[in-house]
SETIMI-149852 format. One record per residue (C-alpha): residue number from 1; residue in three letters; x, y, z. Coordinates in pm, whole numbers, always signed. Layout:
REM residues N
<segu n="NUM" res="ala" east="X" north="Y" up="Z"/>
...
***
This chain:
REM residues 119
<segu n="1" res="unk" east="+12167" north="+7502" up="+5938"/>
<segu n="2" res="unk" east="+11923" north="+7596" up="+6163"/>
<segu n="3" res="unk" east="+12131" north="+7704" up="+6453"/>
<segu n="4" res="unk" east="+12310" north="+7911" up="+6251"/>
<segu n="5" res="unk" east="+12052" north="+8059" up="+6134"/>
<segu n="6" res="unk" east="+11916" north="+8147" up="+6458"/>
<segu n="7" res="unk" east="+12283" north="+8260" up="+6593"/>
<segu n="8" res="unk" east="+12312" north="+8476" up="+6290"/>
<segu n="9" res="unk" east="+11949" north="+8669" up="+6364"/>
<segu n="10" res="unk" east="+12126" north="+8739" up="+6729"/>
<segu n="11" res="unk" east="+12388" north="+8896" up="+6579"/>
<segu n="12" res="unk" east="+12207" north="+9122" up="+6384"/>
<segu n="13" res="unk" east="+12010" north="+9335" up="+6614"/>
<segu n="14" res="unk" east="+11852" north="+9653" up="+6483"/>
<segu n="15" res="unk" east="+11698" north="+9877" up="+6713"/>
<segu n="16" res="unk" east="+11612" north="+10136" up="+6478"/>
<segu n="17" res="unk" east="+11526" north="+10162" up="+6125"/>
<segu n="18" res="unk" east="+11571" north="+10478" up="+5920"/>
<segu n="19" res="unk" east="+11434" north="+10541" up="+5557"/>
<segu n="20" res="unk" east="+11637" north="+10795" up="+5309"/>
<segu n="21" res="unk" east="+11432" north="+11025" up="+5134"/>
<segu n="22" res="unk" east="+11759" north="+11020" up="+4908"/>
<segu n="23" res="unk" east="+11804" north="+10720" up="+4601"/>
<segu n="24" res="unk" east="+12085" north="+10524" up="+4609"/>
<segu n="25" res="unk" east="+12267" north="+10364" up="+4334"/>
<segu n="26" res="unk" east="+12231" north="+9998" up="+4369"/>
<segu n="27" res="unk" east="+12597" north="+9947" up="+4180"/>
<segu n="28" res="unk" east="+12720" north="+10074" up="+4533"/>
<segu n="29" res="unk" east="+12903" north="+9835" up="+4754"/>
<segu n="30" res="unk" east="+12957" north="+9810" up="+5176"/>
<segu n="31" res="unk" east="+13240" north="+10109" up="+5192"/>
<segu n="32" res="unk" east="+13020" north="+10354" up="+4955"/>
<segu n="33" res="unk" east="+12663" north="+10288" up="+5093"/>
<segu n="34" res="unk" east="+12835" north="+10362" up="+5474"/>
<segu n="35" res="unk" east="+13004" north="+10654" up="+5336"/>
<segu n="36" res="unk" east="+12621" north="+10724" up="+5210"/>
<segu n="37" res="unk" east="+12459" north="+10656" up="+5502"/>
<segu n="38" res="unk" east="+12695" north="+10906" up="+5707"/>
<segu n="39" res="unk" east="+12660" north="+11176" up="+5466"/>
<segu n="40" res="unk" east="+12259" north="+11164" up="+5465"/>
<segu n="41" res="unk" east="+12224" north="+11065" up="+5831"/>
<segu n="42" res="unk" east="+12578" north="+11206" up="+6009"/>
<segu n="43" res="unk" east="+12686" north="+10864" up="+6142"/>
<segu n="44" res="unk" east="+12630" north="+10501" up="+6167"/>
<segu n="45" res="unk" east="+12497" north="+10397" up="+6483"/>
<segu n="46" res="unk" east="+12522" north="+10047" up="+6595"/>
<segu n="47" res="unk" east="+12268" north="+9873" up="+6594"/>
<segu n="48" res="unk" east="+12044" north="+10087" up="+6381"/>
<segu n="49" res="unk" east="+11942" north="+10000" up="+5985"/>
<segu n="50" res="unk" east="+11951" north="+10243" up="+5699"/>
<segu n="51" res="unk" east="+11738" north="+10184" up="+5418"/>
<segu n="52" res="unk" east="+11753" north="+10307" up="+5036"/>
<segu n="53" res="unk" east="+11586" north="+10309" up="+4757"/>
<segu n="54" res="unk" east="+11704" north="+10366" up="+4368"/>
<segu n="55" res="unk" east="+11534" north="+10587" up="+4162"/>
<segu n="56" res="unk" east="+11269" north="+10402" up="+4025"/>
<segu n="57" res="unk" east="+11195" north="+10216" up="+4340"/>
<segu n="58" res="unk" east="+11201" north="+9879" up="+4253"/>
<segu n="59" res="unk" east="+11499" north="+9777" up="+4458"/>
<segu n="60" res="unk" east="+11605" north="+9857" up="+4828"/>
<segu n="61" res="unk" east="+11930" north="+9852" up="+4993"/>
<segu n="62" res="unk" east="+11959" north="+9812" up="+5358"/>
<segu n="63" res="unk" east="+12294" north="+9837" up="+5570"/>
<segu n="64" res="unk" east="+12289" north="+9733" up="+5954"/>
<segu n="65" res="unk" east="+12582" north="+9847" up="+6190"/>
<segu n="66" res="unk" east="+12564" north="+9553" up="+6412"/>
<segu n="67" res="unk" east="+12843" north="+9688" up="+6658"/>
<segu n="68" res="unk" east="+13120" north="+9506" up="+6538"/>
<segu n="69" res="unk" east="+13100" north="+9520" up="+6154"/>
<segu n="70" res="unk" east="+12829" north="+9650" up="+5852"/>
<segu n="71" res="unk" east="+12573" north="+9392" up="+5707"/>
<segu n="72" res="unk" east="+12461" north="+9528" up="+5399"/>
<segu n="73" res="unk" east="+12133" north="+9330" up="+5210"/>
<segu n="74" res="unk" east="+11983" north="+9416" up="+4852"/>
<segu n="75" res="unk" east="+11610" north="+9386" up="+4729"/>
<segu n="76" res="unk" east="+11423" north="+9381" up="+4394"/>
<segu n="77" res="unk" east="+11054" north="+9351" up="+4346"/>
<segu n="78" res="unk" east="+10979" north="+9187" up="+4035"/>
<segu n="79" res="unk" east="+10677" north="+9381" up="+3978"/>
<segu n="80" res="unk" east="+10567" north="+9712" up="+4119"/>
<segu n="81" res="unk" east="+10766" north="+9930" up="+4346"/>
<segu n="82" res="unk" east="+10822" north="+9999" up="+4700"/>
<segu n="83" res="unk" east="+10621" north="+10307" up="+4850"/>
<segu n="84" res="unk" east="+10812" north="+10588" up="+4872"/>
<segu n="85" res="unk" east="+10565" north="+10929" up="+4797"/>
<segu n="86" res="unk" east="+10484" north="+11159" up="+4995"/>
<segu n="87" res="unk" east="+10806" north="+11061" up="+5194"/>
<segu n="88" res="unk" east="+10979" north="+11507" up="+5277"/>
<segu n="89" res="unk" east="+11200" north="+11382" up="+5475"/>
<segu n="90" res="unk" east="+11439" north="+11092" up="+5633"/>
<segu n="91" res="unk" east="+11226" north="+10907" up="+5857"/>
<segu n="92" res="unk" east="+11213" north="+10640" up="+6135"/>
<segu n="93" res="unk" east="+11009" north="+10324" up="+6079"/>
<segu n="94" res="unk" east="+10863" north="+10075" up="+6300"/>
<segu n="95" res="unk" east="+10888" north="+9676" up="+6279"/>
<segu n="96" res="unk" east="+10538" north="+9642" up="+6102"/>
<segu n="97" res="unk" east="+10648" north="+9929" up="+5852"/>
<segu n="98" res="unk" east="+10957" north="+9827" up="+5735"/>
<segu n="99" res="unk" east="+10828" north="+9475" up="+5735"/>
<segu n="100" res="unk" east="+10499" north="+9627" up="+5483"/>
<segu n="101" res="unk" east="+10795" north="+9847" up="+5330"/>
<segu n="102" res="unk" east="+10986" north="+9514" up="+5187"/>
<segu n="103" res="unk" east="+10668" north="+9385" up="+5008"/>
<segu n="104" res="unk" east="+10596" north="+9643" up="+4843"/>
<segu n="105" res="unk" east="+10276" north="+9772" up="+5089"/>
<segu n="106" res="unk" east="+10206" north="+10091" up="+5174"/>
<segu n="107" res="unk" east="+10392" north="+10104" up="+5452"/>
<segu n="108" res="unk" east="+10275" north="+10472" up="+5602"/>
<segu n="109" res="unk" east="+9905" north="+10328" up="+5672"/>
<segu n="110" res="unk" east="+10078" north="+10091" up="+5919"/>
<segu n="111" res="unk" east="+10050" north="+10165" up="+6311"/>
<segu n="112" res="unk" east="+9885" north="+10498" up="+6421"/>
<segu n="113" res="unk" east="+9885" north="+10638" up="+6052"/>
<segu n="114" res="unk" east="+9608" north="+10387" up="+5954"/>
<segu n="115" res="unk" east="+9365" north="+10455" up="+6277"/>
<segu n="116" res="unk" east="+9053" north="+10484" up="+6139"/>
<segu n="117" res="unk" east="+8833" north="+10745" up="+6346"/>
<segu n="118" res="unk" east="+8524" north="+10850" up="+6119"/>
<segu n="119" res="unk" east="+8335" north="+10628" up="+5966"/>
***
């Protein structure tokens, strides 16, 4: 199992991660979330991952255009919420965000947004 784990993380490459300002309802499947992801962003680019939230922000839904075909992974925090405010519009994330993003941190004090220069 875990060479095909491995091979499977090659497959999926994301070189780019963009957050939706826009919810999504999670009741959406592969075809609707691209069709989503097109309308808020103009296109799927391979290799890039879209991410969603629903309403309430307690569940995330992230496609991936790998090149080939769509991935497309869901999300629920049993408690709390994923950080969202304060979010105008779309934006691109880094690694360490979207990594703080999916457990529920606050994911815009990661990287040069959390420098601390007074003291």
């Amino acid at each position: 199992m875990r060479g095909l784990a491995s091979r499977a993380a090659e497959v999926i490459r994301v070189d780019a991660i963009w957050l939706s300002v826009q919810p999504m309802d999670m009741r959406m499947g592969t075809d609707t979330a691209l069709a989503r992801v097109v309308a808020v962003f103009g296109a799927a680019q391979p290799h890039h991952a879209y991410v969603f939230s629903n309403r309430r922000g307690d569940r995330l839904k992230v496609l991936v255009h790998d090149g080939i075909g769509i991935w497309l992974a869901a999300r629920r925090l049993q408690q709390g919420g994923f950080a969202r405010h304060g979010l105008a519009q779309n934006q691109a994330l880094s690694r360490a965000q979207f990594d703080a993003l999916v457990l529920g941190l606050p994911w815009q004090r990661v990287g040069e947004a959390g420098v601390i220069t007074v003291l």
